[in-house]
N, C-alpha and C positions, 0 to 999 in steps of 0.2 A: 434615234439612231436611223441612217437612211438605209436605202435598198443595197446599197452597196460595202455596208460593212460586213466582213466576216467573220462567221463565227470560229472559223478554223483558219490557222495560223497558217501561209504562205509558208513552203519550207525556203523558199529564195528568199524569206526578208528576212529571215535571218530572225526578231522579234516579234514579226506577224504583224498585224492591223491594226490592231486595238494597244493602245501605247496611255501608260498615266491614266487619268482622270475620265477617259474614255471607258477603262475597264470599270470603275467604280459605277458610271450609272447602268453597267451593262446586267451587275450581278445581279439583278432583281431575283426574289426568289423563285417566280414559276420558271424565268428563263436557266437559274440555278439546276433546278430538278429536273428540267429538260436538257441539259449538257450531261449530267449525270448519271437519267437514263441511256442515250448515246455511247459514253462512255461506260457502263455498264454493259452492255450490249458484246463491244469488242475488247471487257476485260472478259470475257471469256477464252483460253487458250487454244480450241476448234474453233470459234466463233473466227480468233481471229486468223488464224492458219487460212483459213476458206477466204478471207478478206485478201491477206495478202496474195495468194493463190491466186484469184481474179484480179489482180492491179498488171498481170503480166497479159489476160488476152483472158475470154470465156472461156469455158471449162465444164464438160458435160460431166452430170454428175457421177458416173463412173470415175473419170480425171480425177474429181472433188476425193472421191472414199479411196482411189488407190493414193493419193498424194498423202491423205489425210490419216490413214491408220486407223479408220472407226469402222463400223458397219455402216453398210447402207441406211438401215433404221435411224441409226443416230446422227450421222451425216444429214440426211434427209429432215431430220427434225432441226437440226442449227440451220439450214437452209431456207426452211419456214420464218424459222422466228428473225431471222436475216431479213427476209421477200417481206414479213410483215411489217415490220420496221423501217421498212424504205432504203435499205440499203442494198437490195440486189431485185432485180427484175430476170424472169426465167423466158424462154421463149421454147417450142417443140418444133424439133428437127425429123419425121419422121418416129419411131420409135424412143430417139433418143432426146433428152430435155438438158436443156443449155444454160446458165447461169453469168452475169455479168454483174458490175458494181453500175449502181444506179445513180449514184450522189455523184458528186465532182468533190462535195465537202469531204464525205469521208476519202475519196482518195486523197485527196490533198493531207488529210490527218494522217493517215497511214503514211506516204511520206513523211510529214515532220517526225512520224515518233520515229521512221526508221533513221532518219538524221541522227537523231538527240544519242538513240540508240550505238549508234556506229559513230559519232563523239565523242561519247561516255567513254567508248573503249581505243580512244584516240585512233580511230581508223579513219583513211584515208577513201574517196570513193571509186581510185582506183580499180582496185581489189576487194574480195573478203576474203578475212583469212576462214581456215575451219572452224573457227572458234564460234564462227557467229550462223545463227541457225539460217539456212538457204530460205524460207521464207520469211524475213526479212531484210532480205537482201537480192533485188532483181536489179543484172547489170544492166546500167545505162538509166536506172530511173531514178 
C-alpha cells in the first residue's frame, strides 16, 4: 500500500479510497486491531461529543464541560485519553488550556459518519431538522 492511501474514507467520494481487492490486502490483522482501537476510542458517546465539538473551531476546556454535560473531572479524563491517542493536541492560553483535533484522518471520519448519519435519516445538508443531535451536525461542514 503506498503513502497515499487512506485509511479513512473521503466523505466527497462518496465510497472512499480503497474500492474491491484493495481492501482485502488491506485487512491484515495488526492493521485490523489498529482501526478498532481508533474506532473504539470514538465509540464512546463523550469521547465523541468533544470530537465533534472541535471539528467546528478549539474550545477551552471550560467550552468542552459546559457543552458537554459532565464535570470537569470527567471531561478532563476523555480529554487525556483523546491527547493520548493522538487525536487532540492541547496548547495554554494564560490560565486557560485549549483543545483542537490533531488528525485530518479522524476529521475526515467524523465527517463521513455525520454523512452516513444524516442519509440514514434521508436529510438533506441544507438543514437539520431537531431530530438530529446539534453535535453531529455543524452547518456548512
Amino acid at each position: 500500500m503506498n503513502s497515499d492511501t487512506k485509511l479513512v474514507a473521503d466523505p466527497d467520494c462518496g465510497t472512499g479510497d480503497l474500492v474491491g481487492s484493495e481492501l482485502e490486502g488491506f485487512a491484515t490483522e495488526a492493521r485490523c486491531i489498529h482501526v478498532a482501537e481508533i474506532l473504539s476510542m470514538i465509540a464512546n458517546p463523550k469521547r465523541l461529543k468533544i470530537l465533534c465539538l472541535l471539528t467546528e473551531r478549539d474550545r477551552s476546556v471550560d467550552e468542552i464541560v459546559q457543552s458537554g454535560g459532565s464535570s470537569i473531572s470527567a471531561t478532563s479524563q476523555q480529554l487525556k485519553l483523546l491527547t493520548l491517542a493522538g487525536f487532540l493536541e492541547r496548547r495554554r492560553e494564560g490560565r486557560n488550556i485549549f483543545y483542537r483535533l490533531k488528525n485530518e484522518k479522524i476529521l475526515s471520519l467524523l465527517h463521513f459518519l455525520k454523512s452516513l448519519y444524516l442519509e440514514d435519516l434521508g436529510i438533506l445538508s441544507e438543514g437539520a431538522p431537531t431530530s438530529v443531535p446539534s453535535a453531529l451536525y455543524t452547518k456548512g461542514a
